[in-house]
N, C-alpha and C positions, 0 to 999 in steps of 0.2 A: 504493500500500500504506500502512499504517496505522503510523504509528513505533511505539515506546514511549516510555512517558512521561518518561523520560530525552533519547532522541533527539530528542525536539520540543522541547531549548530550554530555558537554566536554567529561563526563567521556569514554564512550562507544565507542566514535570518538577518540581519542587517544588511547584507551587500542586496539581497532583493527588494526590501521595505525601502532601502535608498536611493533604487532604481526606480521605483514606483513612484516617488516624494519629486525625486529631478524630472521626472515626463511630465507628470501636474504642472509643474512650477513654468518649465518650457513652453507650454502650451498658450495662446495669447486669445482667441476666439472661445464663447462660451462654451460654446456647440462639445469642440476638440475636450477641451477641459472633463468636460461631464464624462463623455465617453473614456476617454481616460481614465478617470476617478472610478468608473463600472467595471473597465478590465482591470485597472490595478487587484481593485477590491476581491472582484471572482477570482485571481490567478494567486493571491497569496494568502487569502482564507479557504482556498480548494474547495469554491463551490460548484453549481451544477448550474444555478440562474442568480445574476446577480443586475438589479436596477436600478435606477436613480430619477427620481422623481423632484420637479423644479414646482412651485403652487402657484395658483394664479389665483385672482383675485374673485373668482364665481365658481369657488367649489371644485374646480378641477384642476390640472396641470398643465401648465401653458409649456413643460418640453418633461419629456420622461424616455430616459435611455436607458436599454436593455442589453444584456450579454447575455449569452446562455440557448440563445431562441434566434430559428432562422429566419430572415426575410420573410418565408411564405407564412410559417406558423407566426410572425407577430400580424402578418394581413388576415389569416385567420381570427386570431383572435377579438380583432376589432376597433370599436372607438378608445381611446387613453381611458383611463381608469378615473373614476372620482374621487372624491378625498372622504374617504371611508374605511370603516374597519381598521384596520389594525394599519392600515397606509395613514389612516387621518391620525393615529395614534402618536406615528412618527414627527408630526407636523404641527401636534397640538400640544403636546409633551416634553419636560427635560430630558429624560432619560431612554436608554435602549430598552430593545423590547429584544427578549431572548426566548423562545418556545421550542420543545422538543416535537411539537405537531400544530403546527397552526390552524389546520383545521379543527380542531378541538378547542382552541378559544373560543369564548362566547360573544367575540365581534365579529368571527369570522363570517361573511356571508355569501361566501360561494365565490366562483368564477366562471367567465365564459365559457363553453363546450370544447370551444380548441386550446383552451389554456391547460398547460403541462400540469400533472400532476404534483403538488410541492408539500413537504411535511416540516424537517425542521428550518427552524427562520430564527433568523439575525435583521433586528434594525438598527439605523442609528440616524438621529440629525443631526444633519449640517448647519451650524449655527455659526451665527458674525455677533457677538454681543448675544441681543438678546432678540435678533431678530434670524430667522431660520428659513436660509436660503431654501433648503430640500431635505430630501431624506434616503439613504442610502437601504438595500433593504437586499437581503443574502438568502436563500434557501437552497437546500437539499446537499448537507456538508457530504462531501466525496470520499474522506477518508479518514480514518482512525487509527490510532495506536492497537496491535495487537489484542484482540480480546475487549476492547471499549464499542461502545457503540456511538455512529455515524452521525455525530448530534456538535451544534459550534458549544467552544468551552469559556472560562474563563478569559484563557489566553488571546481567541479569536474577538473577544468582544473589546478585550484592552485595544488589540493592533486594530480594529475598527474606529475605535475611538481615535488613536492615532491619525489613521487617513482621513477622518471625517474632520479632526483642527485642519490638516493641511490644505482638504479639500475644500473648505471653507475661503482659506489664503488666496489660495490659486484659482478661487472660480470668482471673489471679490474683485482681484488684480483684474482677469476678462474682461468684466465689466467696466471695470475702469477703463481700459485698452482701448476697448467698443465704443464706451460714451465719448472718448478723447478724440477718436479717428469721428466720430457722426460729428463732433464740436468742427474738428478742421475742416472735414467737406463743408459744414457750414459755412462758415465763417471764408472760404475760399470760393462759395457760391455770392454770396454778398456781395465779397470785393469784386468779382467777375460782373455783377451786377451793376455796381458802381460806375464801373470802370467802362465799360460798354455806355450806360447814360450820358454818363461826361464826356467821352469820349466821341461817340458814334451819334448818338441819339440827335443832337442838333445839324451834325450834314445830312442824317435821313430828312428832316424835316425840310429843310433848304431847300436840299433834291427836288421833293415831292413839290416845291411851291414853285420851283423854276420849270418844271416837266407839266408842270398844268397854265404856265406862262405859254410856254412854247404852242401846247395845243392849240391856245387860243387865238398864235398868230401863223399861226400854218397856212389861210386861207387869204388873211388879209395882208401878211409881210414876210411872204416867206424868208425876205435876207434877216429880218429880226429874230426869225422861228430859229432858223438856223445857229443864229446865236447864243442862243438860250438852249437848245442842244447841243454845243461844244461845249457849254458851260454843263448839262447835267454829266455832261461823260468825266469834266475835270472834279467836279464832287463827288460822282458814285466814285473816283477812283482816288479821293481823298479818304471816303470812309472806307472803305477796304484796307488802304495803308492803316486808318486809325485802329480797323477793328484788329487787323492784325498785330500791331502793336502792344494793344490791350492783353491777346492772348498770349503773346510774345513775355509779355514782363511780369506773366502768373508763373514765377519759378517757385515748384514747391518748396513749403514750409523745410521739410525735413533736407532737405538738400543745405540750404543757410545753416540747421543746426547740427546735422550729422557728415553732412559730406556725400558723395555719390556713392561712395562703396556700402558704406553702413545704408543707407536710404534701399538700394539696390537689392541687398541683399534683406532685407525688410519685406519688399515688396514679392521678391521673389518664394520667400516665405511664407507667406502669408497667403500665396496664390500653389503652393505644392497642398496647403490642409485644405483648401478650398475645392481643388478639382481634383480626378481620378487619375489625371497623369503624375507623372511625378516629376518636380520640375526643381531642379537643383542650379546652386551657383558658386563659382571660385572664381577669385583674382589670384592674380600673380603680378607681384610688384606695383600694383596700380595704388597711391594715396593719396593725391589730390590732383584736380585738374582745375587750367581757368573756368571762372563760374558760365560762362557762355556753354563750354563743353562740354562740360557735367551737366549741363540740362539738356542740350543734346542727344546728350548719351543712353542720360535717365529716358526721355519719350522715346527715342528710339526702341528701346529696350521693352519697353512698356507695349507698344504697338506691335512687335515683333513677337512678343509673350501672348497679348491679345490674340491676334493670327494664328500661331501654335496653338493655344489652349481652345478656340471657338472653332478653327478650319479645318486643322490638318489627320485628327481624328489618331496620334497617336499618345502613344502612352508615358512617352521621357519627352521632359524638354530641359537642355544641357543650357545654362547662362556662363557664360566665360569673358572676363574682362584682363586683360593682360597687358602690360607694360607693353611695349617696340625700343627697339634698339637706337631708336632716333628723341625715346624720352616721351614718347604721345603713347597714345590706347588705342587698341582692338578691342572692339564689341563681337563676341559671336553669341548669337540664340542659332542651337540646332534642334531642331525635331526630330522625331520617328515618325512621321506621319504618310501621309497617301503622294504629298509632294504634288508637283505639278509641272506641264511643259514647258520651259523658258521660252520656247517661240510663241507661246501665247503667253508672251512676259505682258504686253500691253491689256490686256483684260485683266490679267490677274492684276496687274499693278492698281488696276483702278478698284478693285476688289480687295486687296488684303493691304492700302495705303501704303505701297511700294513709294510713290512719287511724292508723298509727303516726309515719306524718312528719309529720301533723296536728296530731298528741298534743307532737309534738318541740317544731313551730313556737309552737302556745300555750303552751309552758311556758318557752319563754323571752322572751313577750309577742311573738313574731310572728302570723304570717299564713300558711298556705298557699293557693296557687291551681295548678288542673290544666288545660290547655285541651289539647286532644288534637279530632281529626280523622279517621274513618278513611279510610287510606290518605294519611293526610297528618302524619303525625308526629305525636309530644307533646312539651309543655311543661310541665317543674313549676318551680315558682315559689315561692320561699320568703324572704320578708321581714323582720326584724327592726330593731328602730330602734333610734334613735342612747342612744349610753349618758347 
């Protein structure tokens, strides 16, 4: 039989409880966090179903994550669970709730038809203060010491207690994380807002009052008409320069306070717990660039990840930023994807914002290059030299 990770030995019993503590902590997205906190929990109290249940404000669970149970059999079973029985227990209570057969409690009040069979149960709340984020909750212990029977013990409710401070930690931080990044997008919609107003907003008006000038001397002066349509072509091509400008000078926040590397691999982060692929990133020698090129770098990078993650339909995306020998950086994003044929560079280009990352790359005297394959991934490649 299978110890627990206590029973196997300080050494073994620590080094896994600390493994468990550093994924939590790692983790930045609520979502990642929880399910985390699920398998930690089932994989080092040796359970069979282990959940986690978040409350929401009308009786039921605004997110509740399961280990133990597959895809089909959690569709089977149905809508999330209420906050009842021995779960409301969890959520209205200080303390654990430990039972050798749960169904024998006198809150217990049944389950769904396709829900698994479950007898001994472990809970615990996850509490910040005095307010209780969720509740963790363990049934059908796996294994025993020789000759004991198959039921959680003292020791499993302590190491629960354990994970449920930490998970507390690490699922507050998320939140915070989350709240912080929805503040920035704010607050960069705003200014985007502003900045467009001020900027743009009074040559559209202009525009519009000189092109309704013009209409109305079409008939009776034409050389006047004409004039007042050179003029709308020298303002719509005034506010294009301006709108552009505006977009031009939204260099992100994290770029000013982190730098392109730390920013990069941020975002690249963040975008591997997000999708199915798996999207990784390494520099080599790269630690600062002029700020022109590092925003550069950053959208390019950005837009090239977008493409990979929404097009290309594969499962790696490699981010690689590297020094040159001349003192400037190389961008590569490569995929695994379906790829596509460079002689139909011109569709695609207008399709996966080839001509905008092009636009990006000469304007801060680099380079782009695409080499792509189909059925054999893409490559974009983006070069800038040394300051």
């Amino acid at each position: 039989m299978t110890a627990s990770p206590l029973q196997g030995g300080p050494r073994s019993g620590l080094a896994a409880v600390s493994t468990a503590l550093l994924a939590m902590s790692r983790r930045l997205e609520v979502r990642d966090v929880l399910r985390t906190i699920v398998v930690s929990a089932r994989e080092l109290l040796d359970a069979e179903y282990a959940a986690l249940g978040v409350p929401d404000d009308h009786g039921g669970f605004a997110q509740f994550v399961v280990d133990g149970i597959s895809a089909e059999q959690w569709r089977r079973i149905g809508p999330l669970p209420r906050q009842h029985g021995i779960l409301a227990a969890m959520l209205h209570e200080n303390g654990p709730e430990r039972l050798a057969d749960v169904r024998k409690d006198p809150r217990f009040g049944g389950w769904p038809s396709a829900h698994p069979e479950m007898s001994d149960f472990l809970g615990m709340p996850v509490r910040d203060g005095d307010e209780i984020l969720g509740a963790l909750f363990l049934a059908n212990k796996r294994s025993a010491p020789d000759g004991a029977d198959r039921v959680f013990t003292d020791e499993d409710q302590d190491l629960l207690s354990l994970l449920a401070q930490h998970a507390a930690i690490a699922l507050t931080n998320a939140r915070l994380y989350e709240r912080s990044r929805e503040l920035t997008i704010a607050e960069e919609r705003s200014r985007l807002a502003h900045e467009l107003h001020d900027a743009v907003s009074q040559k559209l008006f202009s525009l519009r009052l000189t092109a309704q000038a013009a209409a109305t001397l079409v008939d009776r002066d034409p050389a006047r008409a004409k004039d007042e349509l050179q003029q709308v072509a020298a303002l719509a091509a005034e506010a294009a320069d301006e709108l552009r400008a505006a977009v031009t000078e939204l260099r992100p926040a994290a770029l000013d306070e982190d730098g392109l590397v730390a920013t990069l691999r941020t975002h690249v982060h963040v975008l591997d717990r997000a999708h199915a692929a798996h999207v990784t990133f390494a520099c080599e020698g790269v630690r600062a660039l002029p700020a022109a090129q590092e925003e550069a770098v950053l959208r390019v990078a950005q837009e090239a990840l977008h493409n990979a993650l929404r097009h290309s339909g594969g499962d790696r995306v490699e981010v690689t930023l590297a020094r040159t020998p001349a003192g400037g950086a190389v961008l590569r994003v490569v995929d695994s994807g379906r790829g596509f044929d460079p002689r139909a560079v011109r569709r695609a280009g207008r399709h996966l914002g080839l001509v905008s990352m092009r636009d990006r790359a000469s304007g801060v005297g680099g380079g782009l290059a695409v080499h792509s394959v189909p059925g054999r991934g893409t490559t974009i490649e983006m070069e800038v030299p040394g300051g």
